[in-house]
N, C-alpha and C positions, 0 to 999 in steps of 0.2 A: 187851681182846682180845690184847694183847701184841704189833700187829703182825700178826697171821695173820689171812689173808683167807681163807673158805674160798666153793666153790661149792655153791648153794644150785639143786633143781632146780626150777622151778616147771611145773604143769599145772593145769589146772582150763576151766572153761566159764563163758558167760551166757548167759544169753538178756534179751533189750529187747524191750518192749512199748514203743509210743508213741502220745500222744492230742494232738491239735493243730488247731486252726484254721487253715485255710489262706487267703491274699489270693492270689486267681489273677489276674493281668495280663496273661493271651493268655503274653504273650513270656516270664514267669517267675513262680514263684510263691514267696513266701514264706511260713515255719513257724516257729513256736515251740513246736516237741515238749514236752509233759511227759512225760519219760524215767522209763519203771523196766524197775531191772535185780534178774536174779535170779540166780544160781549160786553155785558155788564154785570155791573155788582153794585146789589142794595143795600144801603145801611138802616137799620130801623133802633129807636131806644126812645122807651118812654119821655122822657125829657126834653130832646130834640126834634121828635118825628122823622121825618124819612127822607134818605136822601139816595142817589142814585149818580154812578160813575160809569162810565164809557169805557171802556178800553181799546185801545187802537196801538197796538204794538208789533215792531219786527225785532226778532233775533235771531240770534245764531248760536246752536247747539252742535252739541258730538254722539256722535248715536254707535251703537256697536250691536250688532244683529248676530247670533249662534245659529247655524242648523243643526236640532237635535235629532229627527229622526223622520226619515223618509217613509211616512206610508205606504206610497205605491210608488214603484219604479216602474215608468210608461216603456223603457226601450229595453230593458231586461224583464219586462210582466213577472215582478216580486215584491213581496211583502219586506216590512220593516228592516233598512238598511239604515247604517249610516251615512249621511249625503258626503260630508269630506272624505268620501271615498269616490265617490261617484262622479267619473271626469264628465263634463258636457252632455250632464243630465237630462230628461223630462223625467218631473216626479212633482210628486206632492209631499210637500214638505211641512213639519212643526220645526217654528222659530221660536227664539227666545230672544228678547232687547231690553237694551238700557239705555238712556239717555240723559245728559246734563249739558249745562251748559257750563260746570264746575267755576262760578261766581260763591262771592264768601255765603249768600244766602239757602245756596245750594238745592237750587229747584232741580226736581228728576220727574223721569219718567218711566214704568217695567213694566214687562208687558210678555205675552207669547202668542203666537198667529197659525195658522195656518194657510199654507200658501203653495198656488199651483208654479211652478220653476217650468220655465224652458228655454234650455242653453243659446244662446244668439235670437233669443225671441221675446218672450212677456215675461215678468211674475207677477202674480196677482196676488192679493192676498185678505185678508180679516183678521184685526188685531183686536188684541182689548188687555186692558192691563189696572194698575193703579198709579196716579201721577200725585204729588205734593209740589205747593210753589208757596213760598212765602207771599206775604203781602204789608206794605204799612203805605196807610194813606190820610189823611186829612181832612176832618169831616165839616171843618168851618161851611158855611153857606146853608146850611139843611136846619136854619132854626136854632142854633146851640149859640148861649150867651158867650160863648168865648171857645176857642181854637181846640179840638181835639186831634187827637191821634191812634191811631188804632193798628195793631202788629198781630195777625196770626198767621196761620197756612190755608191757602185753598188743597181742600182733601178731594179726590173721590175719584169711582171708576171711570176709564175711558174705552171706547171703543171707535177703531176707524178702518177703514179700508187703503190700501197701498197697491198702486200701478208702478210697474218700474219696466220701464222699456230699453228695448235692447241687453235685456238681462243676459249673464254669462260669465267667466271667470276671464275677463280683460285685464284688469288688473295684476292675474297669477300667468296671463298670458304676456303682458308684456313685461313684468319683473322676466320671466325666463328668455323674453326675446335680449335683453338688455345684457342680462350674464350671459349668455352665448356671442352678441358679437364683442366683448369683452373679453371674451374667451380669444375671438379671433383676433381680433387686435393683439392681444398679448403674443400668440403665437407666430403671428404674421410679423410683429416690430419686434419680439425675441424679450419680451418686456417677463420679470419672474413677480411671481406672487409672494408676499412674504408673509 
């Protein structure tokens, strides 16, 4: 390239679908998204003219969800609780999340929702957040007399909606089924704790 750095304009969109099992523990829940993405992203620069890339991708992220606070409690009719208090809820709930997929380029995603909860039933919910992903891709084909390369981040805000059925604290339900027959086991075969 001789030395000459030229600016390179990028635009384009995605959109993310995600499918994931959740462990609800009252206080947090954890996810492991199976991520797909869809879009495209355009490359434009005087020089070369414009080129245009597809994206078609699945991953697999870690997501960590907070309840910070309960707007309305439906089975006690009260105002602002804390929800990890609150055994086998209906409420409406503010969330808080993070998500990566902790790779060295270290794409994330954060975010806070609001969300209707109810224990052995639905949550529903409306998020919106800001997400950053790296990118470096390849701009040969688009008119350019010889091979470039090109490294930023995709920036900007997200919003989306989340269904999670059969919501509920299964997860802090069966960690206590597990210590309990555990419990009986030990006491039952004389077994000590140490």
């Amino acid at each position: 390239m001789n030395g000459v750095s030229e600016q390179v304009s990028v635009d384009g969109h995605i959109e993310k679908y995600a499918t994931s099992i959740v462990a609800d523990f009252r206080v947090l829940r954890l996810q492991m998204p199976l991520l797909f993405e869809r879009g495209e992203i355009a490359y434009l620069d005087d020089a070369s003219g414009r080129g245009v890339r597809k994206i078609d991708r699945t991953s697999r992220t870690y997501r960590l969800d907070l309840p910070v606070l309960t707007i309305w409690d439906f089975d006690q009719k009260a105002w602002f609780r804390y929800p990890g208090l609150l055994e086998k809820r209906t409420s409406l709930d503010i969330w808080l999340m993070g998500q990566s997929n902790f790779s060295q380029d270290w794409p994330w995603m954060a975010g806070a929702g609001i969300s209707y909860y109810q224990w052995k039933g639905i949550a529903a919910g409306i998020w919106g957040g800001w997400s950053t992903e790296p990118f470096r891709d390849g701009l040969e084909g688009i008119g350019s007399q010889y091979p470039q390369t090109i490294t930023g981040r995709h920036e900007g805000f997200w919003i989306g909606v989340e269904v999670t059925l059969f919501a509920g604290e299964f997860a802090l339900e069966l960690w206590d089924y597990l210590v309990a027959k555990d419990k009986k086991h030990r006491e039952l075969f004389g077994w000590q704790s140490r």
